[in-house]
C-alpha positions as CSV (number, residue, x, y, z in Angstrom):
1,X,79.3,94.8,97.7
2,X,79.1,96.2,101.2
3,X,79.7,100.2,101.5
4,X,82.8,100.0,103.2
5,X,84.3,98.0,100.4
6,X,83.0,99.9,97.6
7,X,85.1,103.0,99.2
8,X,88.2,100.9,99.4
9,X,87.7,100.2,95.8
10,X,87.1,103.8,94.8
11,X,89.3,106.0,97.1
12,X,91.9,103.3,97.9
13,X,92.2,101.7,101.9
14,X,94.3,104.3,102.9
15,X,97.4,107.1,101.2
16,X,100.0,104.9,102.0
17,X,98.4,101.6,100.0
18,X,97.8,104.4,97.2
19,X,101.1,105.4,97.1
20,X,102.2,102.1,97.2
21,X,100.1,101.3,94.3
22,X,98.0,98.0,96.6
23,X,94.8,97.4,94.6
24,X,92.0,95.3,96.6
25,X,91.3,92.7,94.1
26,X,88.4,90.5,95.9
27,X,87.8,91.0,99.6
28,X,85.1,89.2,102.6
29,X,86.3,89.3,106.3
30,X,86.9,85.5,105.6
31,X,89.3,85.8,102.5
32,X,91.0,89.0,100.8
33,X,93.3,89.4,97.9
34,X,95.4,91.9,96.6
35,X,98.0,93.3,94.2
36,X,101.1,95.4,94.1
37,X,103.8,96.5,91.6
38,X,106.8,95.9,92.6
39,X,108.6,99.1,90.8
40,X,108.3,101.9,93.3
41,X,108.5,99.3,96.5
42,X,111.6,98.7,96.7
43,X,115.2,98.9,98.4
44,X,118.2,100.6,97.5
45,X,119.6,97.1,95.7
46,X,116.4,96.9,93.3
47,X,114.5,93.9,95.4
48,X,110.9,94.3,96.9
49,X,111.3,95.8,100.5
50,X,110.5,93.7,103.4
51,X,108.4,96.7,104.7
52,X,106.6,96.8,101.5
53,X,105.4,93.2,101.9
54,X,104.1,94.0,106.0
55,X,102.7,96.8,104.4
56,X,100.3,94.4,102.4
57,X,99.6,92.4,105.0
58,X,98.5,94.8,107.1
59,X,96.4,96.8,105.1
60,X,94.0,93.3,104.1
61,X,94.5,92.1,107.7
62,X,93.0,95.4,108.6
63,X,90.5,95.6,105.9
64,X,89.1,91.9,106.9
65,X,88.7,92.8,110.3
66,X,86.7,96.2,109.7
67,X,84.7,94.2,106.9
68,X,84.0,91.4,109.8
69,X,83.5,94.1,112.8
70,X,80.9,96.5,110.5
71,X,82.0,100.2,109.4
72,X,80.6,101.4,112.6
73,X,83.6,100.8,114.7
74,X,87.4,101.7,114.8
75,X,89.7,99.0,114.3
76,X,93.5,98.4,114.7
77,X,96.0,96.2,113.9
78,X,97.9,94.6,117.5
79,X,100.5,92.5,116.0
80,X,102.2,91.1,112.8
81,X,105.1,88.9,112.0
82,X,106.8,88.5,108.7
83,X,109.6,85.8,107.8
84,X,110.8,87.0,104.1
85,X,111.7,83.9,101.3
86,X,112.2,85.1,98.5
87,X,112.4,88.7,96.9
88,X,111.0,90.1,93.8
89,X,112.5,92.4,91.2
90,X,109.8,93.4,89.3
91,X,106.6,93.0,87.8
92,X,103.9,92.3,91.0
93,X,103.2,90.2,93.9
94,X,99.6,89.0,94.9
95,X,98.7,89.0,98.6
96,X,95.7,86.3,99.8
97,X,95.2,86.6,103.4
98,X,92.9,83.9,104.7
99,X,91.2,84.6,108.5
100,X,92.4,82.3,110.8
101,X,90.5,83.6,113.8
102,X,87.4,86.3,113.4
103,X,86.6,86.7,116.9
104,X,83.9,89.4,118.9
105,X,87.3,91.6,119.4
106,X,90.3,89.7,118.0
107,X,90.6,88.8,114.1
108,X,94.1,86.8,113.3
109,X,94.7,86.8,109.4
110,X,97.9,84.5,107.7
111,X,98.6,86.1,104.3
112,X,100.9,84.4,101.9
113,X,102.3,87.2,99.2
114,X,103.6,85.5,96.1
115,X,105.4,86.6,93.0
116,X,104.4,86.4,89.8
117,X,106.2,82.8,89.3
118,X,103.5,81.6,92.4
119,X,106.9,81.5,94.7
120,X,106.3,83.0,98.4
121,X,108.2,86.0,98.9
């Protein structure tokens, strides 16, 4: 397990994914997986928010690309896109984000984030 990684898992990838309960189940630059409850992430009518899923997938796009570019050097996310299927109203959804691209300055990342049923949300 590289260092980095080992602090994600111990301090969490960041307040917001600890408030938002994200745990980092498995993670390489080339593949990443995570959780998060559903209860707490959610809009005014009860379903998952749409933010809360972006959230997700940028916090294991970013985590892949710092992974693949060494803990050395700053990274930052450029640009996501998110179509919503299907909502959740509770339990949790898992996140698998699979590199696409892992380029000398550019890393592109799809991540599918699925409830508990295996349906996209």
């Amino acid at each position: 397990m590289t260092d980095f990684l080992r602090v994600i898992r111990e301090r969490g990838s960041g307040a917001l994914d600890k408030k938002m309960g994200i745990e980092i189940i498995e993670a390489s630059p080339e593949r990443l997986v995570a959780t998060m409850p559903v209860e707490g992430n959610t809009q005014p009518i009860g379903l998952l928010h749409g933010g809360a899923n972006v959230v997700l997938a940028e916090s294991l796009g970013s985590i892949g690309t710092q992974l693949h570019a060494g803990a050395d050097r700053k990274i930052v996310g450029v640009d996501i896109n998110a179509t919503h299927h299907k909502s959740a109203t509770s339990g949790i959804v898992t996140a698998v984000a699979t590199a696409i691209s892992l380029g000398k300055t550019l890393c592109s990342y799809n991540v599918e984030i699925k409830n508990e049923k295996g349906e996209r949300t």
